[in-house]
N, CA and C atoms of all chains as a GROMACS GRO file, in nm:
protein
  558
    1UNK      N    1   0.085  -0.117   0.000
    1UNK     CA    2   0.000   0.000   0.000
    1UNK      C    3   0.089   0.123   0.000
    2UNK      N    4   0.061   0.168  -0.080
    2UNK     CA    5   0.130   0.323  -0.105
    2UNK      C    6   0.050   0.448  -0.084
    3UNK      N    7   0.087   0.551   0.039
    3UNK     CA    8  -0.011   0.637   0.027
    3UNK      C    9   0.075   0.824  -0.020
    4UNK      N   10   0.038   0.879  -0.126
    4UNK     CA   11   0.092   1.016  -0.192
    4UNK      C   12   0.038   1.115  -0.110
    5UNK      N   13   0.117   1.211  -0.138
    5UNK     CA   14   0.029   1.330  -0.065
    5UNK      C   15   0.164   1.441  -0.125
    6UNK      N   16   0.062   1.556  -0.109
    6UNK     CA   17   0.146   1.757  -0.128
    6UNK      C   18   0.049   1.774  -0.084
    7UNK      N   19   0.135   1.844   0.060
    7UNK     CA   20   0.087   1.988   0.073
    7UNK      C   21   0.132   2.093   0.015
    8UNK      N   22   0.042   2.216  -0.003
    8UNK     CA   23   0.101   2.310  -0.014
    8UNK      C   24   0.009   2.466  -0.005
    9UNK      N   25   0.106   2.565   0.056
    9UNK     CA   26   0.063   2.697   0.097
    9UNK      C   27   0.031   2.769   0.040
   10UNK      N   28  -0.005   2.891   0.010
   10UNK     CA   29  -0.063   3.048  -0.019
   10UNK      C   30   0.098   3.044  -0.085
   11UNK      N   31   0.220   3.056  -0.007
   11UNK     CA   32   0.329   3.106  -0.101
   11UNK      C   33   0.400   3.016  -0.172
   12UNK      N   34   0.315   2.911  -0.224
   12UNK     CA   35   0.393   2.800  -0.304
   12UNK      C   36   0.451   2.681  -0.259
   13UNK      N   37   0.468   2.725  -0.116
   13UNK     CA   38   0.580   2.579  -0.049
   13UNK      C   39   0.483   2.497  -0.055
   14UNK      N   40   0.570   2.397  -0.049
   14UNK     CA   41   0.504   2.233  -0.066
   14UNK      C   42   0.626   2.152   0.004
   15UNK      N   43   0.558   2.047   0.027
   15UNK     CA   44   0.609   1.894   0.070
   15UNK      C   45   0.552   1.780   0.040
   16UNK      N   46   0.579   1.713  -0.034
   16UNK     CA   47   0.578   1.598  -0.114
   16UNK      C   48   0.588   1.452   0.010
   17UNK      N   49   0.506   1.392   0.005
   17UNK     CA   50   0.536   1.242   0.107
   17UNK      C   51   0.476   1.112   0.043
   18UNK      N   52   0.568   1.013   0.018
   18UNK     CA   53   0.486   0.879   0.032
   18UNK      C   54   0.575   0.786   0.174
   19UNK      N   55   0.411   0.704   0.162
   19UNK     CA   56   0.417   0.599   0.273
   19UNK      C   57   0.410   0.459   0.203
   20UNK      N   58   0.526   0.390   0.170
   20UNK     CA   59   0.487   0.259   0.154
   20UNK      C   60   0.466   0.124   0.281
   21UNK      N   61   0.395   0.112   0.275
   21UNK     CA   62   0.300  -0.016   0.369
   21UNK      C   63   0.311  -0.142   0.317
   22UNK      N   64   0.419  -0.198   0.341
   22UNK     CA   65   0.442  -0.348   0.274
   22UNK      C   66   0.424  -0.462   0.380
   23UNK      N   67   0.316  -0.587   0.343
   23UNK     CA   68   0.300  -0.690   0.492
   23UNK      C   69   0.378  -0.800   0.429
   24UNK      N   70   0.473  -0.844   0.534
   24UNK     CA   71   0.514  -0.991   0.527
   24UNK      C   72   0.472  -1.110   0.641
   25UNK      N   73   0.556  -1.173   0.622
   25UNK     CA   74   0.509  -1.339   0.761
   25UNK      C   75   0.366  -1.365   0.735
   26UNK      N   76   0.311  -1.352   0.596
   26UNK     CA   77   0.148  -1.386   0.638
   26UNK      C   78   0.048  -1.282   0.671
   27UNK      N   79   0.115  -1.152   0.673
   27UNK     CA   80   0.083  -1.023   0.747
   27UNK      C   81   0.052  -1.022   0.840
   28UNK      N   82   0.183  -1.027   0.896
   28UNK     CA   83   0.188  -1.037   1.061
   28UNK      C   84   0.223  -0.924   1.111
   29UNK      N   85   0.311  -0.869   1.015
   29UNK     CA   86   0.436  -0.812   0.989
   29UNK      C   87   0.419  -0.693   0.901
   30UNK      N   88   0.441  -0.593   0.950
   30UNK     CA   89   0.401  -0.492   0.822
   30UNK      C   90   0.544  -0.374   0.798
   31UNK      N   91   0.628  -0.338   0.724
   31UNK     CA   92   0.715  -0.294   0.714
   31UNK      C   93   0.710  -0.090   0.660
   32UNK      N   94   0.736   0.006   0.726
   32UNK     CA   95   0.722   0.122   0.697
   32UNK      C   96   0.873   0.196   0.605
   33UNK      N   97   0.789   0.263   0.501
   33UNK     CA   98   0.871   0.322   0.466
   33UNK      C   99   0.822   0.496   0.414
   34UNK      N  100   0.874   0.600   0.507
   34UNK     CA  101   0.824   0.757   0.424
   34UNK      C  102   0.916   0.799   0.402
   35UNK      N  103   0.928   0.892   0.304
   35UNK     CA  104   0.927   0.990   0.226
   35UNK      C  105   0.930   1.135   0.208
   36UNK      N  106   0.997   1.220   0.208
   36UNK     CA  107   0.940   1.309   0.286
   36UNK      C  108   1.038   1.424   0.185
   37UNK      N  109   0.980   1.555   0.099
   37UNK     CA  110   1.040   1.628   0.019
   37UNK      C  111   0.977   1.759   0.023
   38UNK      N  112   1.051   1.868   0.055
   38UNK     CA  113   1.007   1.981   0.038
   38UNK      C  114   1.050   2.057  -0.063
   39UNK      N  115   1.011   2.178  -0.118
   39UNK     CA  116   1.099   2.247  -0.268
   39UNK      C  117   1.200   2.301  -0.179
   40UNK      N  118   1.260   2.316  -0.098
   40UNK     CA  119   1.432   2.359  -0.103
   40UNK      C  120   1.522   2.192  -0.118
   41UNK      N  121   1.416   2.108  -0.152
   41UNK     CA  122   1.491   1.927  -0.215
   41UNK      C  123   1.583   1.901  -0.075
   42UNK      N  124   1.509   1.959   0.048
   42UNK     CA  125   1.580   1.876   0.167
   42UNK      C  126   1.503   1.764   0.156
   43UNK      N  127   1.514   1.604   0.201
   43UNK     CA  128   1.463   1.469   0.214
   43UNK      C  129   1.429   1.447   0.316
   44UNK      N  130   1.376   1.326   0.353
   44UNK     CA  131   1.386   1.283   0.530
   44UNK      C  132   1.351   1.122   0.452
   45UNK      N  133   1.384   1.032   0.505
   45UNK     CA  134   1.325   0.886   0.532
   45UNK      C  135   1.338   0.851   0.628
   46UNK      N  136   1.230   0.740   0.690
   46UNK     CA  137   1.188   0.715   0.808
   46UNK      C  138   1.132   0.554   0.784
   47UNK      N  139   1.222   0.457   0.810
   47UNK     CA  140   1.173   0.301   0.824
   47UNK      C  141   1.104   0.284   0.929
   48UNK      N  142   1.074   0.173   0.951
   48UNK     CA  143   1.001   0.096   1.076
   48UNK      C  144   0.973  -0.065   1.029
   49UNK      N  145   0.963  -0.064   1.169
   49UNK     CA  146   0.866  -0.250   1.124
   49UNK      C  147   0.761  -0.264   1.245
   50UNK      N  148   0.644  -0.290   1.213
   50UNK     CA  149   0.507  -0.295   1.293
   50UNK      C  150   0.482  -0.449   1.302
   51UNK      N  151   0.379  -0.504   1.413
   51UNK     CA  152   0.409  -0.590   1.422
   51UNK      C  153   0.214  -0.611   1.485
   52UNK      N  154   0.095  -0.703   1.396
   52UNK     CA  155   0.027  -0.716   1.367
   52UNK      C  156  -0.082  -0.720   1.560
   53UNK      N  157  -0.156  -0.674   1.570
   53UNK     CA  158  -0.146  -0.682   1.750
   53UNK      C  159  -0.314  -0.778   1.736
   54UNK      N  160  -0.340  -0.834   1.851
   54UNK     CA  161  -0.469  -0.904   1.818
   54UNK      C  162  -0.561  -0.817   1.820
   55UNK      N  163  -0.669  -0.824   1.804
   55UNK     CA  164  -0.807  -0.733   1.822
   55UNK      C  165  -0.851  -0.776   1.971
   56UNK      N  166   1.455   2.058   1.159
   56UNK     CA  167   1.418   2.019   1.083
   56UNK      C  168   1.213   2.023   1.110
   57UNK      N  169   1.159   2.020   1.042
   57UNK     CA  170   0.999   2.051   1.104
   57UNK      C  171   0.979   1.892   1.041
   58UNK      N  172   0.859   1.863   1.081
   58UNK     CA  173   0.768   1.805   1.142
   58UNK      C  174   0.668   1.814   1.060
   59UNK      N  175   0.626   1.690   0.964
   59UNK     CA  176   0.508   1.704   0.877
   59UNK      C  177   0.384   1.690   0.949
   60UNK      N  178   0.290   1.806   0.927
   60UNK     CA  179   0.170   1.793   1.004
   60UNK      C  180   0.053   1.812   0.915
   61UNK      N  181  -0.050   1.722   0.939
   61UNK     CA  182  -0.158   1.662   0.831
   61UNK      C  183  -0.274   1.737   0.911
   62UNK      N  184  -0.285   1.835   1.008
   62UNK     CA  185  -0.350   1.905   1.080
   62UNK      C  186  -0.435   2.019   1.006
   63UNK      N  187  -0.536   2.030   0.948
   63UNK     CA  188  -0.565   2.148   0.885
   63UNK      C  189  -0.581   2.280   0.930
   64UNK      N  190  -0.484   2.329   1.055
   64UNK     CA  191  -0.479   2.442   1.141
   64UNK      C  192  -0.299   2.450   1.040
   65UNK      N  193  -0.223   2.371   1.013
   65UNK     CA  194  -0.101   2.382   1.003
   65UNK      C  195  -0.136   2.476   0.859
   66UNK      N  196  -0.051   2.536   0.815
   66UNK     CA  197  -0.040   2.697   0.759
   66UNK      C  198   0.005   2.547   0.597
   67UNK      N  199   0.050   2.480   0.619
   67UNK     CA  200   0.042   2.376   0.462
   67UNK      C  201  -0.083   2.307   0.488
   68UNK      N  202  -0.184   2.333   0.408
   68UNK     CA  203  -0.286   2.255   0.396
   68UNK      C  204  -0.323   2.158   0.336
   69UNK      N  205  -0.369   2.068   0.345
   69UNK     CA  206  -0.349   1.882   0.293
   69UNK      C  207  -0.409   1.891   0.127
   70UNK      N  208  -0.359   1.882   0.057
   70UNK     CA  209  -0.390   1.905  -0.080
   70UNK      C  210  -0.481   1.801  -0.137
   71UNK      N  211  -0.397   1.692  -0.158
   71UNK     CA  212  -0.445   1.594  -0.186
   71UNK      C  213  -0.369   1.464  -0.183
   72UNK      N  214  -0.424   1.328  -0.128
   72UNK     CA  215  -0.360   1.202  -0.042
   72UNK      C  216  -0.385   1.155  -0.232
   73UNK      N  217  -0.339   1.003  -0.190
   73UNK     CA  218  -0.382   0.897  -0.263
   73UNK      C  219  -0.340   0.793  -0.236
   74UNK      N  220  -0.450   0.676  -0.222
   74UNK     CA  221  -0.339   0.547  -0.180
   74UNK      C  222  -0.347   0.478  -0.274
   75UNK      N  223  -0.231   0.400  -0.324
   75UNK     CA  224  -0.213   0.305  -0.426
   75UNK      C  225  -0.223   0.115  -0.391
   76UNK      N  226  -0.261   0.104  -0.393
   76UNK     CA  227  -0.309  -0.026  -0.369
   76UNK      C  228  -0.194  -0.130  -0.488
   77UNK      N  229  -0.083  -0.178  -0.478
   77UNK     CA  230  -0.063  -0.276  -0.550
   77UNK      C  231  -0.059  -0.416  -0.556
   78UNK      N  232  -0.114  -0.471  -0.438
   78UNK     CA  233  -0.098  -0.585  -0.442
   78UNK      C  234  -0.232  -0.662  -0.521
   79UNK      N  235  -0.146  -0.760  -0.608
   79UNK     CA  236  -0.263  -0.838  -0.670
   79UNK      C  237  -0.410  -0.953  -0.654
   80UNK      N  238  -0.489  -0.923  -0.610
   80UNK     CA  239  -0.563  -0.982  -0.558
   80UNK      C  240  -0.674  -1.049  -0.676
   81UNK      N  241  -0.674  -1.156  -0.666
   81UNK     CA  242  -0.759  -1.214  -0.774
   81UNK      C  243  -0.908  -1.278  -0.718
   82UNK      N  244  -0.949  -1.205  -0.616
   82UNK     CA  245  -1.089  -1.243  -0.555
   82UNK      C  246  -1.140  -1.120  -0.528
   83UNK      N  247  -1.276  -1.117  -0.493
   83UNK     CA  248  -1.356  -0.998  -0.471
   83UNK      C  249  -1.363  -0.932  -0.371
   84UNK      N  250  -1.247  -0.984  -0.258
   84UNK     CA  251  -1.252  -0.866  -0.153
   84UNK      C  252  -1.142  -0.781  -0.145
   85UNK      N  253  -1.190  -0.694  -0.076
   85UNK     CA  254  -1.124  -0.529  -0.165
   85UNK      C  255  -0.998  -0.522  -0.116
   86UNK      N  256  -0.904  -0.464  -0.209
   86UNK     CA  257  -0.746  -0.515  -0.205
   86UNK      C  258  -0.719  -0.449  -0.078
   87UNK      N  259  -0.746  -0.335  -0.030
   87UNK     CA  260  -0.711  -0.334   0.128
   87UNK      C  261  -0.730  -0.431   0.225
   88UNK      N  262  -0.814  -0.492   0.200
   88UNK     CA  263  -0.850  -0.638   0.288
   88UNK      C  264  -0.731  -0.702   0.368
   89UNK      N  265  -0.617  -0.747   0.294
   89UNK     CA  266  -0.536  -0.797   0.429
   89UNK      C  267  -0.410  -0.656   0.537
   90UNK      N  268  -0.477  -0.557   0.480
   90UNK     CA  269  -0.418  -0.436   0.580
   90UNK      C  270  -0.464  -0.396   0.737
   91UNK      N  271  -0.607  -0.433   0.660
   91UNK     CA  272  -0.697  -0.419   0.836
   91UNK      C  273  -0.617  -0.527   0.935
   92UNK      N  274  -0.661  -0.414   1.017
   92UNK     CA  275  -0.555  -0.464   1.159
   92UNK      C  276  -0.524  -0.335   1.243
   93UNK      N  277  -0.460  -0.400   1.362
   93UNK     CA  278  -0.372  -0.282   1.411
   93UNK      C  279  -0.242  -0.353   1.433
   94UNK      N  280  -0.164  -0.238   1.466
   94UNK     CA  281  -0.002  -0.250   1.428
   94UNK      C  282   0.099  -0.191   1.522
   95UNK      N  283   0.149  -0.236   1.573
   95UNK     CA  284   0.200  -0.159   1.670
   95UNK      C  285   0.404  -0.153   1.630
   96UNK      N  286   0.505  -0.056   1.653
   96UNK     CA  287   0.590  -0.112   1.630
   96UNK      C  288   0.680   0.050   1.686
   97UNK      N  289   0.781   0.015   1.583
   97UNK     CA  290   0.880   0.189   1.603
   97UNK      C  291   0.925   0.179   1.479
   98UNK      N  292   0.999   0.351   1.434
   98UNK     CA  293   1.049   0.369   1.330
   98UNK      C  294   1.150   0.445   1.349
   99UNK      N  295   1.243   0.497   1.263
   99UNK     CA  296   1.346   0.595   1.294
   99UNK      C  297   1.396   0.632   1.193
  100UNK      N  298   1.424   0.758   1.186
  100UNK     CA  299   1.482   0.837   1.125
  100UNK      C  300   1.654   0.794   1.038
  101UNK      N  301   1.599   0.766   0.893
  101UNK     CA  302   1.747   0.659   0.832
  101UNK      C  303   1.833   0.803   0.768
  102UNK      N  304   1.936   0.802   0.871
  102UNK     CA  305   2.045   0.888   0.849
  102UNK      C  306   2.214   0.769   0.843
  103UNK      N  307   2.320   0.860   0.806
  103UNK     CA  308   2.426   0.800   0.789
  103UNK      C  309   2.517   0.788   0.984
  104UNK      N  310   2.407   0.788   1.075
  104UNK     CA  311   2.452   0.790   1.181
  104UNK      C  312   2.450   0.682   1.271
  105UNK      N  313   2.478   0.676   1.382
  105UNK     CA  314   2.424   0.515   1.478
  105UNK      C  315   2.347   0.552   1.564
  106UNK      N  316   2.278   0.729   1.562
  106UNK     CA  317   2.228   0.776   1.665
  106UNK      C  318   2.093   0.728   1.693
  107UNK      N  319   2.017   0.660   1.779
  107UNK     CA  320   1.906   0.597   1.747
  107UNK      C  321   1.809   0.680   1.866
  108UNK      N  322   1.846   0.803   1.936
  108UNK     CA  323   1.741   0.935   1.962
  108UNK      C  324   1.622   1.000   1.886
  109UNK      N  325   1.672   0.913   1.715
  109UNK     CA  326   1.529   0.949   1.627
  109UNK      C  327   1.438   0.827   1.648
  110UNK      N  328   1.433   0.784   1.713
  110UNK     CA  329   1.338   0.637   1.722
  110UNK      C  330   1.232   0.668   1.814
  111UNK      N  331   1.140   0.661   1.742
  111UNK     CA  332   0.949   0.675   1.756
  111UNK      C  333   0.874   0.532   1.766
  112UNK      N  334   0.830   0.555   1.842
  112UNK     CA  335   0.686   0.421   1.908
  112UNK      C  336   0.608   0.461   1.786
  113UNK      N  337   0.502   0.383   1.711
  113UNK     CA  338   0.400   0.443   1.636
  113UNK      C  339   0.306   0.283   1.598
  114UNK      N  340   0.181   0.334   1.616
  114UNK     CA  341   0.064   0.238   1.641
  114UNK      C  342  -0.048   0.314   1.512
  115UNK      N  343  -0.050   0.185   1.418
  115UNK     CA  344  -0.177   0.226   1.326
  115UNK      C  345  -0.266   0.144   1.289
  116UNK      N  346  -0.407   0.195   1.309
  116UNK     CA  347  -0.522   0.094   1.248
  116UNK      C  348  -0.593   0.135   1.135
  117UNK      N  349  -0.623   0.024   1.082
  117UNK     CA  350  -0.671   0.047   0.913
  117UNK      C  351  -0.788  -0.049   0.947
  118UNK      N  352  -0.891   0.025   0.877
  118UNK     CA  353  -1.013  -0.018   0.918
  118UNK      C  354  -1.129   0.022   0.784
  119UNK      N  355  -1.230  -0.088   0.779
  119UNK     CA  356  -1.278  -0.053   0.675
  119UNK      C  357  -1.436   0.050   0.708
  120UNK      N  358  -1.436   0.130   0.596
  120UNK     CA  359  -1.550   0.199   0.633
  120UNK      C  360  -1.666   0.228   0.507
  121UNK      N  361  -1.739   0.181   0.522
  121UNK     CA  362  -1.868   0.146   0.354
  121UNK      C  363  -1.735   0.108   0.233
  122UNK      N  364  -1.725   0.179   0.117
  122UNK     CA  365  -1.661   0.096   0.015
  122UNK      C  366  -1.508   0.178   0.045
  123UNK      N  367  -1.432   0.234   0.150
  123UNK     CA  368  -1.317   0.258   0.161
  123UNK      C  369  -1.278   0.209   0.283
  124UNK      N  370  -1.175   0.260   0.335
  124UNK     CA  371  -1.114   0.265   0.423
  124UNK      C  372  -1.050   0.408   0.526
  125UNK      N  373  -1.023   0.360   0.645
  125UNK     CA  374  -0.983   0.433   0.721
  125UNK      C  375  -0.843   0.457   0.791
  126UNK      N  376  -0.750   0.500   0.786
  126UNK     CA  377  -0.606   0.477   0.859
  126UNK      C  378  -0.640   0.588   0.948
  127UNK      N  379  -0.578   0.542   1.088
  127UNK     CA  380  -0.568   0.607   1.237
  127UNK      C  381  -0.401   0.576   1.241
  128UNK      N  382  -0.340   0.667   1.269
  128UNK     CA  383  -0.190   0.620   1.311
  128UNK      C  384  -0.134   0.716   1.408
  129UNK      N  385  -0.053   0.677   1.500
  129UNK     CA  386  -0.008   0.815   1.597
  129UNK      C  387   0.153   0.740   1.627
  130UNK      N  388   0.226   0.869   1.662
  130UNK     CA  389   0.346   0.871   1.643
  130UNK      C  390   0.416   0.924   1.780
  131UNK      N  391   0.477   0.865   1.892
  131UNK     CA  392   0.532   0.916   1.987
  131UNK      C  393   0.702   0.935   1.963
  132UNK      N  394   0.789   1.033   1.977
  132UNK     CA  395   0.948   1.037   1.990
  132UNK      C  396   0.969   1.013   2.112
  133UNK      N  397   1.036   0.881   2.153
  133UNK     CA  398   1.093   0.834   2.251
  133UNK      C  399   1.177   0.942   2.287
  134UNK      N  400   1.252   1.063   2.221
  134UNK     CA  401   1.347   1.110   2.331
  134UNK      C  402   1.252   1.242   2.395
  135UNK      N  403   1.124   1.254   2.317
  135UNK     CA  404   1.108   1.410   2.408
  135UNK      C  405   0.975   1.372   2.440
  136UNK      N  406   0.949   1.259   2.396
  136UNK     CA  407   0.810   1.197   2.431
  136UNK      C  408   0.682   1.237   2.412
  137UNK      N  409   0.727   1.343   2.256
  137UNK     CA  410   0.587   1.410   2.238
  137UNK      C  411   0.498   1.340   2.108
  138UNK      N  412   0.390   1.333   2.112
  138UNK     CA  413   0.290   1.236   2.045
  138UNK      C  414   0.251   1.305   1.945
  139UNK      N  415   0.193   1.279   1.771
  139UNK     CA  416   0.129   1.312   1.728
  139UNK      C  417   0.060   1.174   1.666
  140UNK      N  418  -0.123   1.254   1.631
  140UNK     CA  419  -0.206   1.126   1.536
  140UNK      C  420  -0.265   1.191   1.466
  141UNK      N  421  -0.294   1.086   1.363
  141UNK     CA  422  -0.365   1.150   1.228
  141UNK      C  423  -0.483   1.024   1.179
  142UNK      N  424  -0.591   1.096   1.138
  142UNK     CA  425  -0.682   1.028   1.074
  142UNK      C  426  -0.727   1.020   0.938
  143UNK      N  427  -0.729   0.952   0.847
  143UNK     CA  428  -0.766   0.989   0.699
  143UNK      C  429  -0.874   0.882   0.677
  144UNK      N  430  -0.960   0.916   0.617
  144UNK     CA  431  -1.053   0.820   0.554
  144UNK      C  432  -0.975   0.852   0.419
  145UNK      N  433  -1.038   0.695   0.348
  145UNK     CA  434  -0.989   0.711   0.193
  145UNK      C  435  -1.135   0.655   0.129
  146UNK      N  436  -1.145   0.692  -0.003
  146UNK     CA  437  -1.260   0.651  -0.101
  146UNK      C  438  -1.257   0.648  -0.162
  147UNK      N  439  -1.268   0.523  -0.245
  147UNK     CA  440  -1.248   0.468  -0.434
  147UNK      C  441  -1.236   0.598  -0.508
  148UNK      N  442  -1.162   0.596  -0.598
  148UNK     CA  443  -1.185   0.681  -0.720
  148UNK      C  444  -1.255   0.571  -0.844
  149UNK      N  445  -1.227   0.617  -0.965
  149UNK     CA  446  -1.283   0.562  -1.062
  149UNK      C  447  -1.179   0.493  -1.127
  150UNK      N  448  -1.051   0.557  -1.084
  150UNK     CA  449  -0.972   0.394  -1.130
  150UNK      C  450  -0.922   0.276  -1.027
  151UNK      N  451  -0.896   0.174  -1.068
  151UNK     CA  452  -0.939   0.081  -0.959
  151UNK      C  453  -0.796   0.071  -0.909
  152UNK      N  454  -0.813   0.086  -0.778
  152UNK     CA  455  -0.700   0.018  -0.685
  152UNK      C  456  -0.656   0.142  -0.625
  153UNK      N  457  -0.705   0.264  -0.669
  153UNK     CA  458  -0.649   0.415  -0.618
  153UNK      C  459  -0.816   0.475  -0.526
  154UNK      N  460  -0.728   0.496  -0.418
  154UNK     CA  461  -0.819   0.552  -0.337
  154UNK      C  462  -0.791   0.688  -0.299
  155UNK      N  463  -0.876   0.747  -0.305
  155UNK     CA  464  -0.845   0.959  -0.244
  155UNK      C  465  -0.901   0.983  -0.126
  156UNK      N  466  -0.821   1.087  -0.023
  156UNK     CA  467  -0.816   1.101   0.062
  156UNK      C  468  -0.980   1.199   0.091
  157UNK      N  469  -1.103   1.115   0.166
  157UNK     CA  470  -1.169   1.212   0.169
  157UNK      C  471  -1.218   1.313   0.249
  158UNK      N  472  -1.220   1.439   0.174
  158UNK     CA  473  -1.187   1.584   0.205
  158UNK      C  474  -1.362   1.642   0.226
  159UNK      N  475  -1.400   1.647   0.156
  159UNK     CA  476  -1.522   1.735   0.140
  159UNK      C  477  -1.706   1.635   0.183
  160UNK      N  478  -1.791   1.701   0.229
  160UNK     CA  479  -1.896   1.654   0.263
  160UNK      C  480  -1.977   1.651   0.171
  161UNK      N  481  -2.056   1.556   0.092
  161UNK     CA  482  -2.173   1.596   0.019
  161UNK      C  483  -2.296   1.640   0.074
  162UNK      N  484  -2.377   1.631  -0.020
  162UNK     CA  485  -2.481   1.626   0.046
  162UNK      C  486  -2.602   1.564   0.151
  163UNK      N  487  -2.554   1.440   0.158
  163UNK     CA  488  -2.581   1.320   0.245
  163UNK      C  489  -2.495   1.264   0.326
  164UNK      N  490  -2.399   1.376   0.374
  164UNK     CA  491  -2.327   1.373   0.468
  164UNK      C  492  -2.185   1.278   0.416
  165UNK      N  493  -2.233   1.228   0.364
  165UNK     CA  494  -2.062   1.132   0.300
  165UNK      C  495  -1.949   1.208   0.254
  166UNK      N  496  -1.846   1.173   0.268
  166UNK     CA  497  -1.675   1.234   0.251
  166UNK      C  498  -1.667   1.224   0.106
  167UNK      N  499  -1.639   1.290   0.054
  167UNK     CA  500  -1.565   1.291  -0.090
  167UNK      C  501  -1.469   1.372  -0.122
  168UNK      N  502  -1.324   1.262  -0.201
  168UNK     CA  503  -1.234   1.389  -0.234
  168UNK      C  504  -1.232   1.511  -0.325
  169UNK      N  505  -1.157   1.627  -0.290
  169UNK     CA  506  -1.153   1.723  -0.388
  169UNK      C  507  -1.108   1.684  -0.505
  170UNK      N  508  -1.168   1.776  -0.593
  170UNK     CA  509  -1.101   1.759  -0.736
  170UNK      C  510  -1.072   1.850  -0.837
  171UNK      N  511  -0.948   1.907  -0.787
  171UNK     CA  512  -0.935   2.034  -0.863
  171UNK      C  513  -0.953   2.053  -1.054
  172UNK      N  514  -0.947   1.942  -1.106
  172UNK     CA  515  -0.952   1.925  -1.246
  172UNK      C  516  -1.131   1.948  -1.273
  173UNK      N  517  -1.262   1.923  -1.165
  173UNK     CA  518  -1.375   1.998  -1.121
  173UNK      C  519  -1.425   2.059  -1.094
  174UNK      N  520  -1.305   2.185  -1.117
  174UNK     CA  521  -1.309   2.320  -1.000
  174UNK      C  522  -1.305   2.298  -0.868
  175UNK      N  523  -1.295   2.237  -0.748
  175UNK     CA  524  -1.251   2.244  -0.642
  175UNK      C  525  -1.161   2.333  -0.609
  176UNK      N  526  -1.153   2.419  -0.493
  176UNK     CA  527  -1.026   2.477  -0.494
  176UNK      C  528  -0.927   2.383  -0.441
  177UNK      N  529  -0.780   2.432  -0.498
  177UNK     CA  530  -0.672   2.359  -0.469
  177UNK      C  531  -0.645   2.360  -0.353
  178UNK      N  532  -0.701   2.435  -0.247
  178UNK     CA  533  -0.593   2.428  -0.113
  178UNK      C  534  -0.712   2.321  -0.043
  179UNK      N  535  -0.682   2.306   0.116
  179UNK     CA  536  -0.789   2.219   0.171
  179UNK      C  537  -0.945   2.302   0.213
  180UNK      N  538  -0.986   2.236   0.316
  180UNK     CA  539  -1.119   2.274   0.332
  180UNK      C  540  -1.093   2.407   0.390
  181UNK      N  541  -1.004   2.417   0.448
  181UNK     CA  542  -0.994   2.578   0.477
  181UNK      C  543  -0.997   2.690   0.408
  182UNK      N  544  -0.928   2.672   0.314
  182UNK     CA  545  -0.978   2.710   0.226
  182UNK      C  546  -1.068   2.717   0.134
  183UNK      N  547  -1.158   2.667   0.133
  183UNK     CA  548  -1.303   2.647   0.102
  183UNK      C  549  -1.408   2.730   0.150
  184UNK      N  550  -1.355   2.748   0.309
  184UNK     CA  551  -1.443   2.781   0.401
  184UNK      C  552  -1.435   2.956   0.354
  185UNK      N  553  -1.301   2.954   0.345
  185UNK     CA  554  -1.286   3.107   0.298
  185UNK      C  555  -1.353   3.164   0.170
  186UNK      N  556  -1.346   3.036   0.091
  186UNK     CA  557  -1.418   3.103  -0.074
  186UNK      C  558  -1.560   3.140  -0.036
   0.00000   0.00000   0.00000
């Protein structure tokens, strides 16, 4: 699962983000990955790993 | 460094989401189907460092709601221990497997996204409120 997104302001700025949402083990297991871009082209990424909880 | 905030008080207003759905599903329940759940885990900030002070607790549930879905996710920083959460409903578009983030109320109370190629205005509902 991939989720896109821009924001952006009255004076043009923006920031650009995706979230990819990938499940493994059966989807037990769900793996994070964002994204993260503003127009002065500074970056950010941000992993993780989630881990499926019972209801 | 700031802090992306999906808050529609924040001065960048949420334009427009989209979720992409790729996994291939060859039966009739809806490809978000094995996402529902909740999730609990941490993430951190991937720099060329060993410093692991960017490492965040973060818990999200995906949940289905009439023909979309819903993501709840919140985000704590273990070093200053301050929390943020965010909620998005999402709702089919017309091509399949892409869902838009929904923004606007109809008339029967249901969420639907903006669509600036419809005239919508481009910024969020706040801007709306202003037109």
């Amino acid at each position: 699962m991939k989720v896109l997104g821009l924001l952006i302001n009255d004076q043009g700025e923006f920031e650009l983000f995706s979230y990819t949402r990938t499940l493994h083990d059966d989807g037990q297991t769900m793996s994070l990955r964002y994204l993260h871009l503003d127009e002065t082209g500074e970056q950010r990424v941000i992993e993780g790993e989630l881990r499926r909880q019972a209801d | 460094m700031k802090t992306l905030d999906l808050t529609l008080s924040n001065p960048l207003r949420w334009l427009a989401g989209a979720v992409i759905l790729a996994s291939s599903l060859g039966t009739l329940a809806a490809d978000f189907d094995p996402f529902v759940g909740h999730y609990t885990g941490s993430a951190r900030v991937v720099d060329n460092t060993a410093d692991n002070t960017n490492t965040r607790q973060v818990s999200v549930d995906i949940s289905k709601h009439k023909k979309g879905f819903h993501i709840n996710w919140s985000t704590t920083k273990l070093k200053t221990g301050k929390s943020k959460g965010y909620t998005i409903d999402f709702v089919p578009t017309k091509r399949n497997h892409i869902y838009a983030a929904a923004q606007k109320t109809n008339v029967f109370g249901g969420k639907k996204p903006l669509d600036p190629l419809q005239g919508d205005p481009t910024c969020g509902p706040g801007s709306q409120a202003r037109a």
